[in-house]
C-alpha positions as CSV (number, residue, x, y, z in Angstrom):
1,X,82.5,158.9,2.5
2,X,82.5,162.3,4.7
3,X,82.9,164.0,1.1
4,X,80.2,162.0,-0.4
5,X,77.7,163.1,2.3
6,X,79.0,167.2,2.6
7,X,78.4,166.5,-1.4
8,X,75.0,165.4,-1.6
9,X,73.7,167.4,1.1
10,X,75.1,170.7,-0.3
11,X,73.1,169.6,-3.6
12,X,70.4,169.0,-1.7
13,X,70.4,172.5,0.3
14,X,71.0,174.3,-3.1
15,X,68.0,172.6,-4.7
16,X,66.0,173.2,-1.7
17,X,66.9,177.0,-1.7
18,X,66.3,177.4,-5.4
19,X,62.9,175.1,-5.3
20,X,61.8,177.7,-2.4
21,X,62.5,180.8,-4.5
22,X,61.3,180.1,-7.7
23,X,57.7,178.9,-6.1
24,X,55.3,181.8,-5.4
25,X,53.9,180.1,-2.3
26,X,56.4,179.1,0.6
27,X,56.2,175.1,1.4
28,X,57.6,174.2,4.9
29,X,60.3,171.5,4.4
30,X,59.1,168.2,5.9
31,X,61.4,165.5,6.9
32,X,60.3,163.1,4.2
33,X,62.3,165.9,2.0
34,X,65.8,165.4,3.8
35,X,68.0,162.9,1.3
36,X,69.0,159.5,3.5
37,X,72.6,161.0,3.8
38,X,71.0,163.6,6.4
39,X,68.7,160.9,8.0
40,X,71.5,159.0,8.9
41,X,73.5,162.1,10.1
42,X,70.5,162.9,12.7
43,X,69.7,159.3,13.1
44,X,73.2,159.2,14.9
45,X,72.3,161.6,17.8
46,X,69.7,159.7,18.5
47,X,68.6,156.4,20.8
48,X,67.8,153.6,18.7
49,X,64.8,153.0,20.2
50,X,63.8,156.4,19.9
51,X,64.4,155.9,16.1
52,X,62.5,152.9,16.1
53,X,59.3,154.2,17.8
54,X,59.7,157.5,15.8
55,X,59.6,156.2,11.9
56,X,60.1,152.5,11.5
57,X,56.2,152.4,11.4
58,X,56.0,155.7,9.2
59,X,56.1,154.3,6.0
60,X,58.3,151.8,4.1
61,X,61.2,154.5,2.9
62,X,62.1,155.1,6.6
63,X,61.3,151.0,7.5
64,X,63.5,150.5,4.8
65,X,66.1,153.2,5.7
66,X,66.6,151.2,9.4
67,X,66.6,147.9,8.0
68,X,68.4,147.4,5.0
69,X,71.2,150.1,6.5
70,X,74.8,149.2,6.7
71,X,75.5,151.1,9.5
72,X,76.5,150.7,12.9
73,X,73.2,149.8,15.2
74,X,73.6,151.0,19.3
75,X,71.1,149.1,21.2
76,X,70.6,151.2,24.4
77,X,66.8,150.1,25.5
78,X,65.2,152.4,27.7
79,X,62.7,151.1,30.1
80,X,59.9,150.0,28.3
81,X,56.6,147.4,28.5
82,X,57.0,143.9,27.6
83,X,55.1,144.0,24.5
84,X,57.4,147.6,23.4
85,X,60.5,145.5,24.0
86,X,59.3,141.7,22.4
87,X,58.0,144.1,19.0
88,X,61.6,146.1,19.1
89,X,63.6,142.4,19.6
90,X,61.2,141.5,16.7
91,X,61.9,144.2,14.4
92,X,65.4,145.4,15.0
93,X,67.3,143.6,17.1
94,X,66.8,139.9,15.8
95,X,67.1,141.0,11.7
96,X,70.3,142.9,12.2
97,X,72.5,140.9,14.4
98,X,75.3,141.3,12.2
99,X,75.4,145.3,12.7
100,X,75.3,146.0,16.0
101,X,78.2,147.7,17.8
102,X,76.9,148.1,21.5
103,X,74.5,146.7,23.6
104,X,73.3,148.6,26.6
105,X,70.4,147.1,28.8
106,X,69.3,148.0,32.7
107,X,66.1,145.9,32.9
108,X,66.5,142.4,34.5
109,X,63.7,141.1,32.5
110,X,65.2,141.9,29.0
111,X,67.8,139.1,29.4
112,X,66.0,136.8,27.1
113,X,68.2,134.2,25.8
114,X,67.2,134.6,22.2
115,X,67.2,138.3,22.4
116,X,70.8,138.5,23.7
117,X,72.6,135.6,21.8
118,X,75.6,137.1,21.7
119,X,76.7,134.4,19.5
120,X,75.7,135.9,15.8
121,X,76.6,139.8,17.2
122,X,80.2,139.3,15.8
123,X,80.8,143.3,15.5
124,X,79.8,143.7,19.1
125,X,82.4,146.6,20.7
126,X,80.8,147.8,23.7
127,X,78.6,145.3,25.8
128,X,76.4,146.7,29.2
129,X,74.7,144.7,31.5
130,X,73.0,146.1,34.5
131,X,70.8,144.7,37.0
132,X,71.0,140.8,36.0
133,X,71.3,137.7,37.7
134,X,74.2,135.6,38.4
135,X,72.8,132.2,36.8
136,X,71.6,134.2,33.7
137,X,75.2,135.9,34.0
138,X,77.2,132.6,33.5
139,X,74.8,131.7,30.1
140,X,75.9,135.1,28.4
141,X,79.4,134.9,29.3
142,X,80.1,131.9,27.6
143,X,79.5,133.3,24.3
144,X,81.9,135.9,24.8
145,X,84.7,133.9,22.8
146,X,82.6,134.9,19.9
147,X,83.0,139.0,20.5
148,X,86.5,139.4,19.0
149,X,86.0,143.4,18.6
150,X,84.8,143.7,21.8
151,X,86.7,146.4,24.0
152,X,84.5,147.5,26.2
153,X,82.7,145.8,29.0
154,X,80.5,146.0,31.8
155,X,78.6,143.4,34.1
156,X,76.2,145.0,37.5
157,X,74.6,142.0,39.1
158,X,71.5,142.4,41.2
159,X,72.9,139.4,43.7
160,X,76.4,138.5,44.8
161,X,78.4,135.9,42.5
162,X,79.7,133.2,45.1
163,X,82.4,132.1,42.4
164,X,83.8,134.5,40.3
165,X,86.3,132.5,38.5
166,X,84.3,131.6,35.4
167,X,83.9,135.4,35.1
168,X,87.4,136.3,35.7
169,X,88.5,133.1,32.5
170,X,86.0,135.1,30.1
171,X,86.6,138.3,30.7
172,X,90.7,137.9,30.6
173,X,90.8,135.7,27.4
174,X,88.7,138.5,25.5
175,X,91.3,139.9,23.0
176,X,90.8,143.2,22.2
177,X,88.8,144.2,25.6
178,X,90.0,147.8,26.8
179,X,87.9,148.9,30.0
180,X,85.9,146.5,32.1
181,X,83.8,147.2,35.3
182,X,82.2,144.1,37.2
183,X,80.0,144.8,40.1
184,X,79.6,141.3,41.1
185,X,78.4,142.0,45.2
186,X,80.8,141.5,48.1
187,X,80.1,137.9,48.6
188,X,83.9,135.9,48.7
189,X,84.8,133.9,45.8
190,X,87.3,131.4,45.3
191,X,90.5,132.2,44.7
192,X,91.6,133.2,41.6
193,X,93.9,130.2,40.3
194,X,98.2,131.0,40.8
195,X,98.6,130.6,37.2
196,X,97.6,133.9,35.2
197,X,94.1,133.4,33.0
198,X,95.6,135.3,30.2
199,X,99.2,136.9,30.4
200,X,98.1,139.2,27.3
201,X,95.3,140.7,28.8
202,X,94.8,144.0,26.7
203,X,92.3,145.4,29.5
204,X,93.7,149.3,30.2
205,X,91.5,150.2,32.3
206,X,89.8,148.0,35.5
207,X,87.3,148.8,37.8
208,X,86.6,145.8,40.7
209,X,83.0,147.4,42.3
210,X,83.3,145.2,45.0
211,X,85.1,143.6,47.9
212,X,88.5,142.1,47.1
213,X,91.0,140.0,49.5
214,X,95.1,139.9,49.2
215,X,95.0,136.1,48.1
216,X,93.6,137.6,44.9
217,X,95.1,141.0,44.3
218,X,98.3,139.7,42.8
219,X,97.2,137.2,39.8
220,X,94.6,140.2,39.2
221,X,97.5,141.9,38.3
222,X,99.4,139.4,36.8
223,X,96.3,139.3,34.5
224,X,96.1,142.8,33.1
225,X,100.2,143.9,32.5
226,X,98.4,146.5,30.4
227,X,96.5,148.5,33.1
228,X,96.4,152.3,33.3
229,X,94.0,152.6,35.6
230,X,92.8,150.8,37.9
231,X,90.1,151.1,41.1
232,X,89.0,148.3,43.8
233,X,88.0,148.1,46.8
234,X,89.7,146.2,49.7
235,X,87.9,143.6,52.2
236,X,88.1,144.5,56.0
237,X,89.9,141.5,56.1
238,X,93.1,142.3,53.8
239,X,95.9,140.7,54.9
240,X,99.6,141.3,53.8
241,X,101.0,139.0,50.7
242,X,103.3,137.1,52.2
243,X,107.1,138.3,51.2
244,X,107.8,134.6,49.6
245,X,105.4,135.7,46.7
246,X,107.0,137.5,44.0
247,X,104.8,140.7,44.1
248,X,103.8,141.6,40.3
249,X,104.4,145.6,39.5
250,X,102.3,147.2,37.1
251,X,104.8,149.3,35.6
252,X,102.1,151.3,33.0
253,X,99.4,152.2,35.6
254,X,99.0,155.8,36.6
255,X,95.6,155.9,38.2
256,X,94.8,153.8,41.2
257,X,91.4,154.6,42.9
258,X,91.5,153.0,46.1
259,X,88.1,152.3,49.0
260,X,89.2,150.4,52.3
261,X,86.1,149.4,53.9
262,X,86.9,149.0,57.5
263,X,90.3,150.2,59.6
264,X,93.2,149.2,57.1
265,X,96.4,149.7,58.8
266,X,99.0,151.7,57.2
267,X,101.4,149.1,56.6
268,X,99.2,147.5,54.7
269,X,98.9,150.4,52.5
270,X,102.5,150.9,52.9
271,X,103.3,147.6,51.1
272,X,100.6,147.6,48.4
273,X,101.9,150.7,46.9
274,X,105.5,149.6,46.9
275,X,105.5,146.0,46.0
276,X,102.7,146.8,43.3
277,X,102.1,150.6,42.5
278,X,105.1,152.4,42.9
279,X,104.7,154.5,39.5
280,X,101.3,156.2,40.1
281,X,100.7,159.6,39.2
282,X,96.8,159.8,40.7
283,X,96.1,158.3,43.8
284,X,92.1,158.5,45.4
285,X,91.7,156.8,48.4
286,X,88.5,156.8,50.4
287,X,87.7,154.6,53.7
288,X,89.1,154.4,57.2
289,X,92.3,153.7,58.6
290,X,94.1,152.9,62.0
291,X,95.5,155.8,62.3
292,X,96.7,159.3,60.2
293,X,100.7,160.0,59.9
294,X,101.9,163.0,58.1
295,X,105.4,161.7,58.8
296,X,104.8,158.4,57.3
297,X,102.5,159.2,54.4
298,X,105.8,162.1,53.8
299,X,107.9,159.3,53.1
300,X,106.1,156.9,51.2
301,X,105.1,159.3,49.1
302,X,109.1,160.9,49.0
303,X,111.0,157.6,48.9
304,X,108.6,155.2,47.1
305,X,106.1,157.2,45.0
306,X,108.5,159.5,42.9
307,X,105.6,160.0,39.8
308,X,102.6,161.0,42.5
309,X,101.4,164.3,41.6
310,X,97.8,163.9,42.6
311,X,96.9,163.2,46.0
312,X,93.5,163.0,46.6
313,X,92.2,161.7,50.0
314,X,89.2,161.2,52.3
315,X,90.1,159.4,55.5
316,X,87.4,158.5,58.2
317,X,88.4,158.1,62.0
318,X,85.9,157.3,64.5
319,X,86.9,158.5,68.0
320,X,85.8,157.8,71.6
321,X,87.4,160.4,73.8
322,X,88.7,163.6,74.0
323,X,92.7,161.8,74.5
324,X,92.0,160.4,70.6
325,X,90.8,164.1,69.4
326,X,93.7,166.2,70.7
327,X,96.5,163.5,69.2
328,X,94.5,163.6,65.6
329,X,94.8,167.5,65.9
330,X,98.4,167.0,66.6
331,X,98.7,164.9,63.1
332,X,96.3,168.2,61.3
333,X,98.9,170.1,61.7
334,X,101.8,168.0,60.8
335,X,100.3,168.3,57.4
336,X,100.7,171.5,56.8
337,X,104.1,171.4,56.6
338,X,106.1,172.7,53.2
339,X,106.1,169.4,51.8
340,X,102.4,169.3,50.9
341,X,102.0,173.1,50.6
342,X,104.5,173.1,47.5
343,X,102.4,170.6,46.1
344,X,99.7,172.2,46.8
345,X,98.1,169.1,48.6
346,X,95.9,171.3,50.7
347,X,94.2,169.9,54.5
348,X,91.0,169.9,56.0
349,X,89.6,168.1,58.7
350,X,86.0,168.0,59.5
351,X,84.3,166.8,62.8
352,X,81.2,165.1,62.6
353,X,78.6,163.9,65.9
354,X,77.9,160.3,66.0
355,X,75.6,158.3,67.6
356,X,76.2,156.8,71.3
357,X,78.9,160.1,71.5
358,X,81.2,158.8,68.8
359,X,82.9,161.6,66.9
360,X,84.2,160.9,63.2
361,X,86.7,163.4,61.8
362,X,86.8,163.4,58.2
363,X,90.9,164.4,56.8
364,X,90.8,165.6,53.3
365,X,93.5,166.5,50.9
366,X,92.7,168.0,47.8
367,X,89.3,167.7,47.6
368,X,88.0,169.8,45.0
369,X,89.1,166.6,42.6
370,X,86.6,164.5,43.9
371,X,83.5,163.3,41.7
372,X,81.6,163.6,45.2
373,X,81.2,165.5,47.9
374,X,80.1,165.7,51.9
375,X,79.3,168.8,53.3
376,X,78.8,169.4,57.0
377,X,78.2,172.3,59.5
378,X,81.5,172.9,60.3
379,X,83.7,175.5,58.6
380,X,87.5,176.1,58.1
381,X,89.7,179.0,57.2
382,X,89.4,178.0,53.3
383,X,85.8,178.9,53.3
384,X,86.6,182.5,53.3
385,X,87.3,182.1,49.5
386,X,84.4,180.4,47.5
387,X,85.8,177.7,45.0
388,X,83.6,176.4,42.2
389,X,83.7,173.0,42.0
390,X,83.2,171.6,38.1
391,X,84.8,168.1,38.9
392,X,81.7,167.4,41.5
393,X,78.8,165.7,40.3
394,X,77.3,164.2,43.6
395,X,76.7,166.6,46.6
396,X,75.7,165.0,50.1
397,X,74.1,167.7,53.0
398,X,74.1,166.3,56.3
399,X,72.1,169.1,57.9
400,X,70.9,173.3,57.7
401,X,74.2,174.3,59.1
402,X,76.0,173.0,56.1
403,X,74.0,174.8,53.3
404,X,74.1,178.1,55.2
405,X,77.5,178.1,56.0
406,X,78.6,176.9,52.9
407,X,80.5,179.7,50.7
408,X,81.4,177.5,47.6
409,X,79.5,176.6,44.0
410,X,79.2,173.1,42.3
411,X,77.5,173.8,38.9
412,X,77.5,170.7,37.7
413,X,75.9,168.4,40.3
414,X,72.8,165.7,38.8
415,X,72.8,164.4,42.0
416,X,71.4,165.6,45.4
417,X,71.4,163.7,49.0
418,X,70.0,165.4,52.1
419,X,71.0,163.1,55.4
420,X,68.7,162.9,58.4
421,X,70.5,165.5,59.9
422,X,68.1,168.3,59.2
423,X,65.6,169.7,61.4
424,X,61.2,170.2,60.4
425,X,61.4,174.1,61.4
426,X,64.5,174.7,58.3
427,X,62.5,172.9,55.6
428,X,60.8,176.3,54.5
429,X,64.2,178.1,53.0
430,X,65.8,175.3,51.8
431,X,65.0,175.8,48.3
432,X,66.6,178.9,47.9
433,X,69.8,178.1,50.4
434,X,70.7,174.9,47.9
435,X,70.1,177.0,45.1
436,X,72.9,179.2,46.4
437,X,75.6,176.7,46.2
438,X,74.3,174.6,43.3
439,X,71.5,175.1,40.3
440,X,68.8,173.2,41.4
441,X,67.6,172.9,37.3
442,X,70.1,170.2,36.8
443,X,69.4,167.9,39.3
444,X,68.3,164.2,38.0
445,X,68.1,162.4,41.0
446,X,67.5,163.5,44.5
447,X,67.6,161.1,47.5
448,X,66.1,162.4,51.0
449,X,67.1,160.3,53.7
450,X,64.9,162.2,56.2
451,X,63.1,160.6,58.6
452,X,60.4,163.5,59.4
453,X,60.3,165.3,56.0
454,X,56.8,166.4,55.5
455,X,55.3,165.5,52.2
456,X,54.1,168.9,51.6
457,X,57.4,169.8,52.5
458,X,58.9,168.2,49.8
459,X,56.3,168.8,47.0
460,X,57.5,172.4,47.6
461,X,60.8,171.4,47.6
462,X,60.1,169.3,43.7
463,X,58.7,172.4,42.8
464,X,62.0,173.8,42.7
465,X,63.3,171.4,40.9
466,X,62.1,171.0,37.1
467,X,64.2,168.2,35.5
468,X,64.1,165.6,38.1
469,X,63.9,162.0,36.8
470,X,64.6,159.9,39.9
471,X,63.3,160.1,43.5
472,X,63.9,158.0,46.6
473,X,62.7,159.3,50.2
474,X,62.2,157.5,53.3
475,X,59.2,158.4,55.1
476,X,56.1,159.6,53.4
477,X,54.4,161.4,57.1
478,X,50.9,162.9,56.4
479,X,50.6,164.6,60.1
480,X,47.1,166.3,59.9
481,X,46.8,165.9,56.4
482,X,44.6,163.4,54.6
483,X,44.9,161.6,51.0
484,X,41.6,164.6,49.6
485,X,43.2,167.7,50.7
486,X,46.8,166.6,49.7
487,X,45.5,166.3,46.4
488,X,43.2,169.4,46.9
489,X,46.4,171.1,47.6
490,X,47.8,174.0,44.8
491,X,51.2,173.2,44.8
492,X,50.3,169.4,44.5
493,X,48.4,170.2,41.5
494,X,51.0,172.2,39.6
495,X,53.3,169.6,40.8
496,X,51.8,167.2,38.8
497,X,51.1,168.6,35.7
498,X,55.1,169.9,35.4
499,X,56.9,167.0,37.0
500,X,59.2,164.7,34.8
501,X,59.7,162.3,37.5
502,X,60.7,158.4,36.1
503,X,61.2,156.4,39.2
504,X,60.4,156.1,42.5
505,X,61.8,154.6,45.7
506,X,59.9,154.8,48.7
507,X,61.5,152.8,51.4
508,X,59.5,152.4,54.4
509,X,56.1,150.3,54.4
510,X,53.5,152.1,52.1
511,X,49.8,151.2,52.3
512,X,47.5,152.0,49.3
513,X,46.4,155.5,49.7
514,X,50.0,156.5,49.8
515,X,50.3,154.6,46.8
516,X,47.5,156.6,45.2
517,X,48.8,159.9,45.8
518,X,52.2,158.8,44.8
519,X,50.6,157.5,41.1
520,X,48.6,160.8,41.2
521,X,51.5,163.0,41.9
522,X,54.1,161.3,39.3
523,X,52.0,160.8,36.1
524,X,54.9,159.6,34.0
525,X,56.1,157.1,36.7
526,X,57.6,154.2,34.9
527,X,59.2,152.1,38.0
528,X,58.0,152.1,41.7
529,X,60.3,150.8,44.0
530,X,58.8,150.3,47.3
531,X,58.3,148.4,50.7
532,X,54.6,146.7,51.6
533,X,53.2,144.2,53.8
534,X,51.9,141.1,52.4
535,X,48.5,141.6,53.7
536,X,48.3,144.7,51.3
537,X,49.7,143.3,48.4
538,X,46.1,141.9,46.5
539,X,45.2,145.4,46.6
540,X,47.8,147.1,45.9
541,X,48.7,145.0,42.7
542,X,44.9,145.6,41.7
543,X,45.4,148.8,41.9
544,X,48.8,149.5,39.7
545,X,47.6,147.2,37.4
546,X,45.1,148.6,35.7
547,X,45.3,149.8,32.4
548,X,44.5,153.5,33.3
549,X,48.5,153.6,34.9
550,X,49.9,153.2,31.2
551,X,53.6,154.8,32.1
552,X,54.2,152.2,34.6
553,X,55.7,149.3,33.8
554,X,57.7,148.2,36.2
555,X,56.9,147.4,40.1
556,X,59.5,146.3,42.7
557,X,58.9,145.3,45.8
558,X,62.0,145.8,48.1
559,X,62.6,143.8,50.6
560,X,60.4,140.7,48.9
561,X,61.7,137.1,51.1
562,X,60.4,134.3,49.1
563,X,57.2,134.0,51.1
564,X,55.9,137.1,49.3
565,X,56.6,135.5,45.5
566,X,55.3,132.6,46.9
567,X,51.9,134.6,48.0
568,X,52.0,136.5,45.1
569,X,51.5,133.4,43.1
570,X,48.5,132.1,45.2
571,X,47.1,134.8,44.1
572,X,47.6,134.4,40.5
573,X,46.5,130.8,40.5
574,X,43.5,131.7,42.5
575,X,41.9,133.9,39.9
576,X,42.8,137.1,42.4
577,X,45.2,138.7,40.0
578,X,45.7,138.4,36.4
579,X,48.8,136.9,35.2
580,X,49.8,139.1,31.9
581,X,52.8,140.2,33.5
582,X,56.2,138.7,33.6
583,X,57.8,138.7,37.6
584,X,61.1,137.5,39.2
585,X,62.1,137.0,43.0
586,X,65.6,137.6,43.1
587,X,68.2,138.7,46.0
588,X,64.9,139.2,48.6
589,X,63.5,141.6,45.9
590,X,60.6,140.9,43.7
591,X,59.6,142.5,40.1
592,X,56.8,142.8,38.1
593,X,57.3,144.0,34.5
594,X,53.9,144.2,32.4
């Protein structure tokens, strides 16, 4: 087929080139010249529903081109308005079932029954659901006998699942399934039953986004004999497996990826990895424990895991006196010793101010692995010697200190967090001090947990930051200012007609002439995330609803308690509001999709 295509397009060029010199006046090539072989070529670079929105309404060759095609169809659907997505269902989706090889969808709404019968999508391979409910969640899974080529899974739920088993039965009987993530919230669920759901679980790789008890970690691993990697988290509560259950070893997995979410004791830890993971090769752990020993970690690690060549760690401590300080810097240097220098396990430890006088030191080894990174005001005798960091994709700044005295490079951060550790009087430089240690052009979503960030102060800062598709911020603080000469103001104006931005979470209460400017400033804003009282939602909705905000078309309100859907539909009913939207109250949040 490859040989086909080089074939016919080579013709194609040739008759192209020749066309263009034997003509005495120079035609431009058009796309409607390109042969269907190079269509398709291009066609694959592409979103679907790009494609779609691009030519299926062109004329009938390129209708024809997407319909009657043989090959593979990915559904990824963007977010979009309900009358985009019921015409793209309409046209694509329903007519060509029997082609499609992934589904990837992120909008709670778009889990329409007939849309996503997964029962006729029999060449299904990779399957991506984000931000859907648990009681849709248990509809869908049931036709997952159906998927036999299905290898690739994912399930994010915007509420906790109280019982998980029905999830784990589907998911483990799926044949040919190769990596699965479920994000299923950290509410307990039963326990998963003693006898394995599927001995012949193909699944290689496992990632459990949420909290998970002892009772359950052994028949999940009697599930999956397969596993390479594998990454959970582990419940404040973990207890020890009793010793009268025979502990099931996954012999092929060399990647664990471990979080412990409160003060795990190192025994614990200690018996995990021998009775269940004693052939690693990676090992991430992130989370707090009891206490840090060199000496014991040495020997786990000597006598128990023989394979580990990566050890990559970030250990919290939280300490109340000076006693608890000196005996942790005691332990710092205990790792320093020749054992982890020839593996060149390197050490840092970090101490961070805490509220009500509580310190947490931060122990590190080998950091510059890690997909994320903290950095605080504190420095160490590494920084002498700037390291780039290409692994890092998520950078967190607790305060000023941190980006000044920070001597090292991550060029391939998207994502950008500034804690409320940073002071009003620093905001003026801190453009060019994070464009020191990381390029500012390539950041997709910034998050500014600052409690007194001017808004001025960060329209300056957006300025310096071209590509950015998703914003959350806490407070929006006018001071002096008022809604006119914000928008009067020059770098508001050129902020608007260059920004990109997508989405929008604003966290604390916002009235409606923040909600203005925000709608003003961000004229491609698709979804607003935000916090209101009930007493302004009438005219807030008025005001996002009208027809003149055509990017928007998606408004949560977060947190919603049932009293607000309930409001919202008084006012529906009442004649207040019109109702040519679709909404949803779920998990104290509520949506409006239009």
């Amino acid at each position: 087929m490859e040989q086909i295509k080089r074939q016919l397009c080579y013709n194609f060029e040739e008759n192209k080139r020749k066309k263009f010199i034997t003509k005495s006046d120079c035609n431009v090539t058009q796309i409607e010249d390109l042969a269907n072989e190079l269509l398709y070529d291009i066609f694959e670079y592409l979103n679907s529903y790009n494609i779609y929105q691009s030519f299926f309404h062109l004329n009938h060759r390129f209708r024809s081109l997407l319909v009657e095609s043989l090959l593979p169809l990915k559904i990824r659907i963007p977010l979009i308005s309900s009358s985009s997505f019921d015409s793209y269902n309409q046209d694509m989706i329903m007519p060509n079932k029997q082609r499609i090889h992934s589904i990837q969808i992120f909008n709670t709404f778009m889990y329409d029954d007939e849309a996503l019968s997964l029962s006729n999508k029999i060449s299904l391979r990779t399957l991506i659901l984000e931000n859907i409910e648990s009681d849709r969640l248990r509809n869908l899974l049931n036709q997952l006998t159906s998927l036999s080529y299905l290898s690739s899974l994912s399930i994010v739920t915007v509420d906790p699942v109280p019982y998980k088993n029905y999830i784990y039965r589907e998911v483990f009987h799926l044949p040919l399934l190769q990596f699965c993530k479920l994000s299923l919230g950290n509410h307990y669920s039963l326990h998963l039953s003693t006898s394995p759901v599927n001995e012949q679980s193909s699944i290689e790789h496992l990632i459990i986004d949420y909290e998970i008890r002892d009772s359950e970690l052994n028949n999940f691993l009697s599930c999956v004999p397969q596993l390479r990697r594998f990454s959970l988290k582990l419940s404040k509560d973990y207890r020890s497996t009793s010793t009268n259950i025979p502990c099931y070893v996954l012999n092929n997995l060399i990647h664990l990826s471990l979080k412990l979410s409160y003060n795990i004791p190192f025994a614990t830890l200690e018996y995990i990895f021998i009775n269940h993971f004693p052939f690693i090769e990676i090992l991430c752990i992130y989370g707090n424990l009891t206490s840090i020993d060199a000496n014991k970690w040495r020997q786990l690690i000597s006598m128990h895991l023989l394979k580990l060549r990566i050890f990559d760690v970030m250990f919290e401590i939280v300490l109340y006196n000076d006693n608890q300080k000196a005996e942790y810097e005691e332990q710092v240097k205990l790792f320093q010793s020749s054992f982890w220098i020839e593996r060149q396990w390197f050490f840092h430890s970090r101490l961070d101010q805490k509220l009500h006088s509580n310190r947490r030191i931060l122990f590190t080894i080998n950091p510059y692995r890690r997909k994320e990174y903290e950095l605080h005001g504190e420095t160490t005798a590494e920084d002498e010697n700037q390291i780039i960091f290409k692994s890092v994709d998520l950078v967190q700044i607790q305060n000023e200190m941190a980006i000044n005295q920070c001597m090292d490079y991550f060029p391939n951060v998207t994502t950008l967090t500034l804690s409320d550790g940073f002071s009003i009087s620093t905001y003026r430089s801190i453009a060019s001090g994070l464009n020191r240690i990381l390029p500012l052009q390539q950041i997709k979503t910034l998050v500014i947990q600052c409690h007194h960030f001017s808004f001025l102060k960060m329209i300056k800062l957006l300025s310096y930051i071209p590509n950015l598709h998703r914003l959350t911020f806490q407070t929006m603080p006018l001071f002096k200012e008022n809604k006119i000469s914000i928008e009067q103001n020059e770098q508001f104006q050129s902020l608007c007609k260059t920004n990109s931005v997508a989405t929008v979470t604003f966290r604390q209460i916002c009235t409606l002439d923040k909600v203005q400017i925000l709608i003003i400033l961000f004229p491609h804003l698709q979804h607003l995330v935000m916090n209101i009282q009930m007493k302004d939602m009438e005219l807030i909705l008025r005001f996002l609803l009208n027809k003149n905000n055509h990017n928007l078309v998606l408004l949560s309100f977060k947190p919603a308690s049932g009293v607000y859907f309930a409001h919202l539909n008084h006012l529906i009913r009442s004649g207040a509001l019109a109702s040519d939207h679709r909404r949803l109250h779920a998990y104290r949040e509520l949506h409006l999709w239009w």
